[in-house]
C-alpha positions in Angstrom: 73.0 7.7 -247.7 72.2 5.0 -250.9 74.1 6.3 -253.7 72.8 5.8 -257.4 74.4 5.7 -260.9 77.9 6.0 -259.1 80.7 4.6 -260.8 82.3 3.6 -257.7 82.4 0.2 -256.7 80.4 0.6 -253.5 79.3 -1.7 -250.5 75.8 -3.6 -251.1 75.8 -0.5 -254.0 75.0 2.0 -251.0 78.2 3.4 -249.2 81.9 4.0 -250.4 84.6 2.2 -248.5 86.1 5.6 -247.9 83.6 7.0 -246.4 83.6 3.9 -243.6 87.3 4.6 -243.5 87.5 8.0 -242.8 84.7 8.2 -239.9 85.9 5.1 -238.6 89.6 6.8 -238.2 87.5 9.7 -236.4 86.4 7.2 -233.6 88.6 4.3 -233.6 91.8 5.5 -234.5 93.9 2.2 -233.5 92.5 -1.3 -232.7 93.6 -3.9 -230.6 93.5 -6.9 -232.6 92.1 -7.9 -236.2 88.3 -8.9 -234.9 88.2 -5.5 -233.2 88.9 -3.8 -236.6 86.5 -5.9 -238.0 83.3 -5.3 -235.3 84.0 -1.7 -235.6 84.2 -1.3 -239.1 80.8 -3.2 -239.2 78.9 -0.9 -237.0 80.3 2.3 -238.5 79.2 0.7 -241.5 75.7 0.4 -240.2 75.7 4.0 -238.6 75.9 5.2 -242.0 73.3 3.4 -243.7 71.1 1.8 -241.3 69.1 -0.1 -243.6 71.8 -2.9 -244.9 72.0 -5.9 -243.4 75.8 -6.9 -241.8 76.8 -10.5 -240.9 80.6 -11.7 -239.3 81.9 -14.5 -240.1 79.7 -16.1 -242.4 80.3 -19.9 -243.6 80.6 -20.8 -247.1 82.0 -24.4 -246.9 83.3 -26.9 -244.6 86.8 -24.5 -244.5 86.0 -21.2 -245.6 84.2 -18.0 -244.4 83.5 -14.6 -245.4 84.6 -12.1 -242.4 82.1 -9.5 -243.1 79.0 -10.0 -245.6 76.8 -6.8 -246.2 73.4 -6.8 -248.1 70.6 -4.7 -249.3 68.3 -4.4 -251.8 70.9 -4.0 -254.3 74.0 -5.6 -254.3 75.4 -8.3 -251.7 79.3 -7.5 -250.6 81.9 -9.7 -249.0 84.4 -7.7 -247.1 87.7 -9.2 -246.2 90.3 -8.1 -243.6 93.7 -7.6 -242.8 95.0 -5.5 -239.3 98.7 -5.7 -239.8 101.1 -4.3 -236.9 104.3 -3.3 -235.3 105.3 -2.8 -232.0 103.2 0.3 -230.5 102.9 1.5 -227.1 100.3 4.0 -226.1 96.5 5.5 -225.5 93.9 6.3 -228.2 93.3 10.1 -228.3 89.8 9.5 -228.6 88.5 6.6 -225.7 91.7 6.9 -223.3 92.5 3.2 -223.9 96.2 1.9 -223.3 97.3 0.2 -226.4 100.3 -2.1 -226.8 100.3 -3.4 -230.2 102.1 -7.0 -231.2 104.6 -6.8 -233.7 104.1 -9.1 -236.9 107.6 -9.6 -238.3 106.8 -11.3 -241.5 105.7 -8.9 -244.2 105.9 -11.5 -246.8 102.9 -13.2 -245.2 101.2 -9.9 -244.6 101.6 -9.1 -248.2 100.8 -12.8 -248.9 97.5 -12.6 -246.9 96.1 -9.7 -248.7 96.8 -11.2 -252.1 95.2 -14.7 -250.7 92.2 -12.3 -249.4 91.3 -10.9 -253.1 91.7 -14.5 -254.7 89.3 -15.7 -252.7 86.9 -12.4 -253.4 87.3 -13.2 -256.5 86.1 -17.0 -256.0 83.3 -15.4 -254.1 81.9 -12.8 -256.8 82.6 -15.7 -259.8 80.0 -18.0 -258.0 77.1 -15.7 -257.3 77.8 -15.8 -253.6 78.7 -11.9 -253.7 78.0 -9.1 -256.1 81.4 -7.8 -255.1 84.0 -7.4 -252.7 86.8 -5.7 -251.0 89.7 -6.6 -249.7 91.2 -4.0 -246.8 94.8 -3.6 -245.2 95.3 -1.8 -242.1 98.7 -1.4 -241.1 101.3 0.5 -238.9 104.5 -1.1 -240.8 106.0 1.2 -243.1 107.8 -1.5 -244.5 104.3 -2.6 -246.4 103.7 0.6 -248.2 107.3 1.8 -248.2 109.4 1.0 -251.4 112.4 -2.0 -250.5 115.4 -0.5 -249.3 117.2 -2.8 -252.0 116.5 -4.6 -255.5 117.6 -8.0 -254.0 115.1 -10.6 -255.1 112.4 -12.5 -252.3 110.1 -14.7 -252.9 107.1 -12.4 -252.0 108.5 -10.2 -255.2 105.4 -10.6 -257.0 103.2 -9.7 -254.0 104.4 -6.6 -253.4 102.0 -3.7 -252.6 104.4 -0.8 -252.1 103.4 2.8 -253.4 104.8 2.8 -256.6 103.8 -0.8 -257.2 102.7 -1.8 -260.5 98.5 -3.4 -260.3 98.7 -6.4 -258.5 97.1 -8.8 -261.9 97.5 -12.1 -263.4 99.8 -15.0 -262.3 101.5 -14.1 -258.8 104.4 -16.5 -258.3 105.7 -16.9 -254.9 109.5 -17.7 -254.8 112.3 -17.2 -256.9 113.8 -18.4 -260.0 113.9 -22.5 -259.7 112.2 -22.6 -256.2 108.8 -21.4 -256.8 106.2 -22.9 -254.3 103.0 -23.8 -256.5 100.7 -23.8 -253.7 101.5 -20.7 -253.1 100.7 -18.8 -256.0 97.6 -17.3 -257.3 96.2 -15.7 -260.5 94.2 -12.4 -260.2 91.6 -11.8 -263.2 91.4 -8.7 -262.3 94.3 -5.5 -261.9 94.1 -3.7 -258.3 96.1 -0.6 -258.5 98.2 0.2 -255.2 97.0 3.2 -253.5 97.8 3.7 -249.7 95.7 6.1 -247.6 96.2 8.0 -244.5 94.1 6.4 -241.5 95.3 8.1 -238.1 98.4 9.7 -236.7 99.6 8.9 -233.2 102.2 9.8 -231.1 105.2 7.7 -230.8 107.6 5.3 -233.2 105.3 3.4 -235.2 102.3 5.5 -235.0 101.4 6.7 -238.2 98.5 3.8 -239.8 97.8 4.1 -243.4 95.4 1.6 -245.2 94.9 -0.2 -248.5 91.8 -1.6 -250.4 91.5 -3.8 -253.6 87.9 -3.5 -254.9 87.0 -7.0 -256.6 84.0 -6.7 -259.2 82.0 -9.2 -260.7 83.5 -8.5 -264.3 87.1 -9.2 -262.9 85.8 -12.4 -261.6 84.9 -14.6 -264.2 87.9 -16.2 -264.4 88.8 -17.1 -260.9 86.0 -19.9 -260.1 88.9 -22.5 -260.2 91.5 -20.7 -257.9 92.8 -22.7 -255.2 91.4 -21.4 -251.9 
């Protein structure tokens, strides 16, 4: 399954996020919780290309750790996650299983989150401790990839990552005019263009998931060694 001279950024430079995506959607089409995206994405991973080596929650520092480190031969990637719902009652087609999905209210921090996630990618892939990295968004909120219903101004304006959304790059501001909140903020070296995908369809109001990626590279990194974490 090792892929060479593909210009795709790629996982430990053998296997294309997509490719974990879309089998993964043909097994586990919902998840109960963030860790159970996480351990499943992992071992679908491994399926396909048996010979990487896959690692949870690996410690960088005193605070920090990488959810999901994969490495081979040729490349070392750092995989971070982000499993964000709303409220969703029923069974997987697939295993039987009764669902009943939490509802996150707060999109700002959702969309915060993933923005945090490549930052710190970014740290990662600056400092040697990753050749690269992606950062993934699995959600059933529409209101995520779904354009605002209005042009009033939030503080989470500059983390937006609806379709239609200019590249998430360079200083992200979070606030408005006069109440900005510094700690907040962070600066992307690199641009990550917006591009929702289909993950599963299921019955019932809030059933449709769709998911996100932002692949972080080590020339988009060289920048960010500084970033807060």
């Amino acid at each position: 399954m090792i892929r060479h001279d593909d210009p795709t950024p790629l996982i430990a430079g053998a296997v294309d996020v997509s490719t974990v995506m879309e089998k993964l959607s043909s097994v586990r089409p919902v998840f109960h919780s963030e860790a159970d995206f996480q351990h499943a994405f992992a071992w679908v991973l491994r399926e396909i290309e048996p010979s990487l080596q896959i690692r949870l929650e690996v410690r960088q520092d005193t605070r920090e750790y990488v959810e999901l480190l994969c490495f081979g031969p040729r490349a070392r990637t750092a995989v971070e996650f982000k499993y964000f719902t709303r409220t969703w009652v029923g069974a997987d087609p697939v295993t039987g299983e009764s669902f009943h999905l939490r509802n996150h209210e707060a999109t700002d921090l959702g969309r915060q989150g993933f923005v945090f996630d490549i930052a710190r990618l970014e740290k990662f892939c600056a400092s040697g401790r990753a050749s690269n990295g992606f950062a993934i968004m699995l959600t059933n909120d529409q209101r995520l990839w779904q354009p605002p219903a209005t042009a009033k101004l939030t503080r989470d304006q500059a983390f937006r990552i609806h379709e239609g959304q200019k590249n998430l790059s360079g200083l992200l501001r979070w606030g408005t005019e006069g109440s900005y909140h510094a700690g907040s903020e962070r600066t992307l070296s690199g641009s990550y263009p917006i591009t929702w995908r289909d993950y599963s369809n299921l019955d019932g109001t809030n059933g449709q998931l769709r998911w996100l990626a932002a692949a972080v590279e080590p020339a988009r990194s060289e920048q960010a060694a500084h970033q807060p974490g």
